[in-house]
N, C-alpha and C positions, 0 to 999 in steps of 0.2 A: 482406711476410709476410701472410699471410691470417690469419682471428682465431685457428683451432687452434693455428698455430705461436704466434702472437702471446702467447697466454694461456699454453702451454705452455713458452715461455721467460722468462715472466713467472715463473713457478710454479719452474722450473728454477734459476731465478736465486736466489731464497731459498734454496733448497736447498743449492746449490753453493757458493756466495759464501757462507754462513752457514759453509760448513767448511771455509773459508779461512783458514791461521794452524796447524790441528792437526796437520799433518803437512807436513814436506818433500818438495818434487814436483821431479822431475828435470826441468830443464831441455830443452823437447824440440830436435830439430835440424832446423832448416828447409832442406833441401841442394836440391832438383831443383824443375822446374814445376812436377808431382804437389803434391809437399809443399805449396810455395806455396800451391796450389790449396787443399789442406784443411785450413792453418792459416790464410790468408788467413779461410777462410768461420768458423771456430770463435772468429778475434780478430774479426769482425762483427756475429757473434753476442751475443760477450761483450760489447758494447761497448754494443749494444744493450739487453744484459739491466742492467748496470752503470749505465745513464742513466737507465734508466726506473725502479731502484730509489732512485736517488739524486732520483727525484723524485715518487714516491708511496709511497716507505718502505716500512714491514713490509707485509703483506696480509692474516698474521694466520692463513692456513690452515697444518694441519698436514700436512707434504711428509716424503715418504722417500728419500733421497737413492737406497738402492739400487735401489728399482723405477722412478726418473726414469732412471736410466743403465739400466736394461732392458729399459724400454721404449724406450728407441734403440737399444739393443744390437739385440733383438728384430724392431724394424722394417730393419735392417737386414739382418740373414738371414731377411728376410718368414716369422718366425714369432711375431706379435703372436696374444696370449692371448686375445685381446677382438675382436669382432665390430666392421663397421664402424658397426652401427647403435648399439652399446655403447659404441663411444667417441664417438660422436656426441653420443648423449646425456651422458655424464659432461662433454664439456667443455662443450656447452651449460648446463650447472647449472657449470658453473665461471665463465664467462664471467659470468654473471646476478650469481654471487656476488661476483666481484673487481669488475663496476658498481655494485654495490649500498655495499660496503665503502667503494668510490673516492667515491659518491655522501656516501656519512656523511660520510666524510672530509672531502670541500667543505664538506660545510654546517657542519662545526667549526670550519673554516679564513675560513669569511664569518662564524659571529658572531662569533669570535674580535677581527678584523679588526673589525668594526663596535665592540666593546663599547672596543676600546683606545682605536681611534681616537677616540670620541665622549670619555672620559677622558683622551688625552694632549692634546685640542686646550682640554679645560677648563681643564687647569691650563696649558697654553702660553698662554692668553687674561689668564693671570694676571700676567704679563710685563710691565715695564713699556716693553717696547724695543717690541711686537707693539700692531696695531690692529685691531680687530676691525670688521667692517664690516656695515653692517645685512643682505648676505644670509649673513652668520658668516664668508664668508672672511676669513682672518686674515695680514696681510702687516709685513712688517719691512724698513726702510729698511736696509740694507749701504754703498751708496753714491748719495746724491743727486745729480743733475743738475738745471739749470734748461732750460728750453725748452718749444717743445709738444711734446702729448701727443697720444697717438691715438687716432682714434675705433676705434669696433668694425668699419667698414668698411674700415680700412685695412691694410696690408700693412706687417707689421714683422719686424725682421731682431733672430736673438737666438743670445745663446748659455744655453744652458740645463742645468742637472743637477738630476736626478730621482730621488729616494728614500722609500722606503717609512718609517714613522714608526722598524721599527729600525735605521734608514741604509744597508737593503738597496738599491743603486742599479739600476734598473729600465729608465732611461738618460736619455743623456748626451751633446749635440754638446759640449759641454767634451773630455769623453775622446775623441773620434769626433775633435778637433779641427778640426771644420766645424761654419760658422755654418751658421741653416737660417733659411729667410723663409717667411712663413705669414698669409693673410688673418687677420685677430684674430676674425672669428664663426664659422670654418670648424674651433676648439677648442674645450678642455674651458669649461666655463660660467667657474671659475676663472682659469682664463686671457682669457677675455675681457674680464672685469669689472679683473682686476690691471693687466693690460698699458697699462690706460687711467689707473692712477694714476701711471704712470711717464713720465721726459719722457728724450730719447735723451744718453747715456750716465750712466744712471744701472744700480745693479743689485740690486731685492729679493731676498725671500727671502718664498715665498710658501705657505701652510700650509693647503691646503684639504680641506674636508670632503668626504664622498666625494658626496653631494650636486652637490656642482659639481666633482665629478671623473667617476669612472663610474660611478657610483650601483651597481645591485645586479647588476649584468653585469661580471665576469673581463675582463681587457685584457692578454692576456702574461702576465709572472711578475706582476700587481697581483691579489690577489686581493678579489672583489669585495667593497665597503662599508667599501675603504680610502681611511684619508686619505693626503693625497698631502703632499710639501715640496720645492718647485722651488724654488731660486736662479735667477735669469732677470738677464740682462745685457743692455740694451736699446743695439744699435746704430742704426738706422737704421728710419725711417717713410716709408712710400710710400702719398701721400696717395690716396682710392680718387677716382675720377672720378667729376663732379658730374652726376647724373641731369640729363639735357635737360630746358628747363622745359617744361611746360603750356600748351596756347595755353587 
């Protein structure tokens, strides 16, 4: 979709979805190609406007449901009221507006994230099961093994799950049920410094600040200046190869 439609089905989507529930709508009937054709493109549509609301919410502007359905109506017997250089500009100021709103909206959503996290990790420090470690990562023994332990050069095999401090899971080779193998300094700071207190089959529980997660940069659904809490299951070390000496 280019941004007109993009914003314009953004904008629709309130509209529509907002007057869903008030009245009973006849089932339509999907019979021939044709059909297919323009219900196929309307449940695409929907599905799109349906996603993208269920992940930056209200928007906040005031929509008229009848002149969004007229203005398609309208375009469609090419007798639109407004000039092209008229709609240009209105969704240009729309576009600006729904950035500007999404923009507020992040920066609520990182101090949010930063102010929790900095408070859920005080009082989990309070723990007596939890270690704090002098650069604050915070880790908690589940199940001990004895053996060595890895350097930050080495390549270790794990299983791992990943959630946000309200146990939003973010991911998961647990669920994925595949292990994954991963140099140890080629990760989060967190993971580099943990993975090194653990000796193989052993499995923490690891509670880091976002610091030595992703500090003040979004990573997926992690929004930024969150802390993080991996469970980490340590299978297997693959020692790195020893730098040729110096003459």
């Amino acid at each position: 979709m280019n941004k007109a439609v993009k914003i314009t089905a953004i904008a629709a989507a309130v509209a529509l979805l907002g007057a869903c529930g008030n009245a009973e709508k006849a089932q339509v009937k999907v019979e021939t190609d044709a059909d297919k054709q323009s219900y196929a493109l309307g449940a695409s549509m929907g599905r799109y406007l349906n996603n993208n609301l269920e992940k930056n919410g209200e928007i906040g502007i005031e929509l008229k449901k009848d002149l969004i359905l007229g203005g398609i109506e309208d375009a469609l017997s090419d007798k639109v009221q407004l000039s092209d250089e008229e709609i240009e500009t209105v969704m240009n100021a729309l576009e600006a507006d729904v950035r500007k709103r999404g923009m507020e909206r992040q920066k609520e959503l990182t101090e949010a994230a930063k102010s929790e996290g900095t408070a859920f990790l005080a009082e989990n420090a309070k723990r007596s099961e939890v270690t704090v470690t002098e650069s604050g990562l915070q880790y908690e023994v589940l199940q001990e093994a004895e053996g060595e332990k890895p350097a930050a050069a080495d390549t270790v095999t794990v299983h791992y799950h990943g959630t946000l401090i309200d146990g939003t899971v973010f991911d998961s080779s647990v669920d994925r049920g595949e292990q994954i193998s991963f140099a140890l300094n080629r990760v989060i700071p967190g993971w580099t410094e943990g993975l090194q207190y653990m000796s193989k089959g052993s499995k923490y529980k690891f509670y880091i600040p976002s610091e030595l997660g992703y500090g003040a940069r979004a990573a997926g659904s992690i929004p930024a200046h969150s802390a993080l809490i991996f469970e980490v299951e340590l299978f297997d070390i693959q020692k790195a190869p020893e730098a040729p000496a110096t003459k």
